[in-house]
N, C-alpha and C positions, 0 to 999 in steps of 0.2 A: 311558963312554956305551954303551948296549946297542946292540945292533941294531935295535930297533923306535926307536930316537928317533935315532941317524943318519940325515940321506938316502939312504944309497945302500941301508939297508933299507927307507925307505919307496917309494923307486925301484921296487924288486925287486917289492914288494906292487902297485902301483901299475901296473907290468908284469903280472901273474899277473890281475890282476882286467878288464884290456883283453884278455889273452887267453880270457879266460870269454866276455866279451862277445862274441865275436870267433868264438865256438866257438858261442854260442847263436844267431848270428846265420846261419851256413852251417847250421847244422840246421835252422833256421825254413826258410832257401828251397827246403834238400837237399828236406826233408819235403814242402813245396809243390810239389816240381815231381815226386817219387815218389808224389803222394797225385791228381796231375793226370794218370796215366799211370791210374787205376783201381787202385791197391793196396788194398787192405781193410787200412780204421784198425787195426784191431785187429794184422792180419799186422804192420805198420810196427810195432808198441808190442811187438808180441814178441822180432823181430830187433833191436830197442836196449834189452831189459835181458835178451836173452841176453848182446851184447855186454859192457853195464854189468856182470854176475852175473860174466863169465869175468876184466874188470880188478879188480873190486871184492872177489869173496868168498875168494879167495886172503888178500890182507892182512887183510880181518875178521876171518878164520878163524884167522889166525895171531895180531894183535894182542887182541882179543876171547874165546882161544879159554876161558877163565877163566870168561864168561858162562853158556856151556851151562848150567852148573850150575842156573842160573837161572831154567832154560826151562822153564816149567808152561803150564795150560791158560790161565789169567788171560793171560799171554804172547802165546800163539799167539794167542786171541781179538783181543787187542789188536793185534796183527801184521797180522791178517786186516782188521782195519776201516782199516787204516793202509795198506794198500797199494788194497783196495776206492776210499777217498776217492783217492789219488795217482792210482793208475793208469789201470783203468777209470772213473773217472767224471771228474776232473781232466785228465790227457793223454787219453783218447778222446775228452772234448767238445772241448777245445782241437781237437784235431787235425779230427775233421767240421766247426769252424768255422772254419779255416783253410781245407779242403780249399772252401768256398762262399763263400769272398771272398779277400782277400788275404795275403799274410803281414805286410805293414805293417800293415794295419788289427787282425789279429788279434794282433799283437805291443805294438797298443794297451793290449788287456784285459789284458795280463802286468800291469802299471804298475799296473793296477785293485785287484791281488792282495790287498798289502799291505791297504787300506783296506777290502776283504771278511773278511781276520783277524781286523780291527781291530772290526768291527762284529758278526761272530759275538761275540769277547773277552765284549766287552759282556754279549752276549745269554746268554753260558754264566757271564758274573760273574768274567773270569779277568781281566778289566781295568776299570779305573774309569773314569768321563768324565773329570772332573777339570777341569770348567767353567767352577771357580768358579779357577780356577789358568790363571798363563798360557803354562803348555804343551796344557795339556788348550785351552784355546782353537785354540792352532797349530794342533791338531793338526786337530780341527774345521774350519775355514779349510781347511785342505790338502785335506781329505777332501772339501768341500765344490766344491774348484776340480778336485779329479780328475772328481769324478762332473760337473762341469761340461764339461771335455775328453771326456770319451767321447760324451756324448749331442753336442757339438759335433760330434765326428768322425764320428757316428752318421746324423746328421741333416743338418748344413750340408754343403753338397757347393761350391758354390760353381764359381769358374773352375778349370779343370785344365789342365794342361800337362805336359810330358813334359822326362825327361832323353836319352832318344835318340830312336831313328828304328825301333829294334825294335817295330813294329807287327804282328805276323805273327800273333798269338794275340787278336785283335778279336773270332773266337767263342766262345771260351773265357773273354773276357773278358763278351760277351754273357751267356752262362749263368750266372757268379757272380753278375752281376746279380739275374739271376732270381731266386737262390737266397740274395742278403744277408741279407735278411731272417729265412731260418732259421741262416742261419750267426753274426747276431748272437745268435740266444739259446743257440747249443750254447757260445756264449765266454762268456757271460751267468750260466750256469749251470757253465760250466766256472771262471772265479773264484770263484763261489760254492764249487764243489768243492775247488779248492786251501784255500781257506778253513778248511776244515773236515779238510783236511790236515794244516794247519801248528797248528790246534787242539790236534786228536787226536799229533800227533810235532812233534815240529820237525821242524829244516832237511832236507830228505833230497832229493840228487840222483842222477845217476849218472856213473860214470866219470870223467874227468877231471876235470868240472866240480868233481864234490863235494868232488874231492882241495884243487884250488887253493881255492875257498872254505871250507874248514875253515881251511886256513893263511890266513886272511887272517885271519879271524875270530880266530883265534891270534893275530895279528900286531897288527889294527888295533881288534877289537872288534867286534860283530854288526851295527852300525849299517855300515859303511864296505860290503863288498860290495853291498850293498842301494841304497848312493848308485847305483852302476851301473847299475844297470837300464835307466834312461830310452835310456844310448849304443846297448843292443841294436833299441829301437825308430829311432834315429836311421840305423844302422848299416843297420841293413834298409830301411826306405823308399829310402836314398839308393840302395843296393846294386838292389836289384828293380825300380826306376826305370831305371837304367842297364841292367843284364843284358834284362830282360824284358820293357821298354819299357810296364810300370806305369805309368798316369797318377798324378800327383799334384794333388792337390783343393787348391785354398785354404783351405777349411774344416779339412781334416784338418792343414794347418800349424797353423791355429790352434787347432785339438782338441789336435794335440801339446803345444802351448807351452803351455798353460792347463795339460796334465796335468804335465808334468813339474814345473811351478811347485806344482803341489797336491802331487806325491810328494815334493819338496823342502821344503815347508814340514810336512807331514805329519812326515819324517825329523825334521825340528827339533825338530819340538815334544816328539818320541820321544826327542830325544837331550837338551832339556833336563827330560825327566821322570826321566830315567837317571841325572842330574847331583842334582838334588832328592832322591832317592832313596838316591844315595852319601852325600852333605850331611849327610842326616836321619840 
């Protein structure tokens, strides 16, 4: 029996991908509370893919170094629109709409991602609907019940309540207020950019993250890290509620539950399109 169909490898996997989450989830607040002191977006995005470049391009160099060869203008161009969509337009908009609301609400639009892929796909012909099939249905549904969860959490505010007694940032809390309204469209526009991301390259993170999700994707297949996502949203609300005394909306419980139901049914219908596809 290999190690991918034992427990204690899929334990291992199972461990590696709670630590992603775990790791995306102290950068969302780290980032919120360095982005709340007045750092300029852009300084923050420089000091974490220095850091990313110094753990990262040591093993690229060594395991890749074969590629060079490779390396033409076609390349570079390609490189330059791939990091243009990631960087500056995807993590800089993320980041100015975290920095005008919260890190739960903006760790909302993470969840979104997928289903901004999904609808470029389309739009560039790199996927089919597939309507008349009943994944391409799921998949529909899902997409339907995400974009239903955001404009919930967007919109319905409802009663709020609190996990501690840390009230101490009420003016700071004040002026996100103010400023929601542009911070949903920098996250708005910033899924749209990931989007257009994962388009143009695949999967590309940095540092740790990217290590452990390659091995999983090795391990369990491209579908499985991706189930995760939703825990990073879970992770933070709870987390930011408690540390920071973040109110928490009724509404926004219910935005969550509705999205994560959409990114789960979405996955499904993704994973029996994968299934049809091997089949065939």
């Amino acid at each position: 029996m290999s190690e991918l169909d034992n427990g204690g490898g899929h334990r291992v996997v199972l461990l590696g991908m709670l630590l992603v989450q775990a790791i995306a989830t102290g950068l969302q607040l780290l980032s919120k509370v360095i982005l709340g002191h007045g750092t300029f977006v852009f300084a923050l995005l420089t000091y974490r893919h220095i850091v990313a470049t110094f753990c990262v391009a040591p093993v690229a160099l060594f395991r890749e170094r074969e590629s060079l060869k490779n390396l033409n203008v076609g390349v570079v161009v390609h490189l330059f629109f791939v990091a243009l969509f990631g960087i500056p337009m995807a993590m800089g908009l993320f980041y100015y709409g975290l920095r005008d609301t919260t890190a739960t609400y903006a760790t909302n639009f993470l969840n979104l991602i997928p289903i901004a892929t999904f609808i470029l796909s389309l739009i560039f012909r790199i996927e089919k609907l597939r309507w008349n099939h009943k994944d391409g249905k799921v998949k529909i549904i899902g997409a339907v019940f995400c974009l239903a969860g955001a404009l919930t959490t967007t919109f319905y505010k409802g009663k709020t309540f609190y996990l501690s007694n840390a009230h101490s940032h009420q003016l700071v809390s004040n002026q996100m207020n103010e400023n929601w309204g542009r911070g949903t469209v920098f996250l708005t526009f910033s899924c749209l950019s990931y989007g257009l991301w994962f388009v143009t390259q695949g999967v590309l993170a940095s540092a740790a993250t990217l290590c452990l999700v390659f091995w999983a994707i090795a391990k369990r297949g491209p579908t499985y890290p991706s189930m995760f996502n939703p825990l990073s949203l879970v992770f933070v609300a709870i987390t930011e509620a408690i540390f920071f005394g973040t109110s928490i909306s009724f509404g926004s419980l219910i935005g969550m539950a509705v999205l994560i139901v959409g990114f789960y049914l979405f996955l499904w219908g993704k994973s029996m399109e994968k299934k049809g596809e091997a089949a065939g």
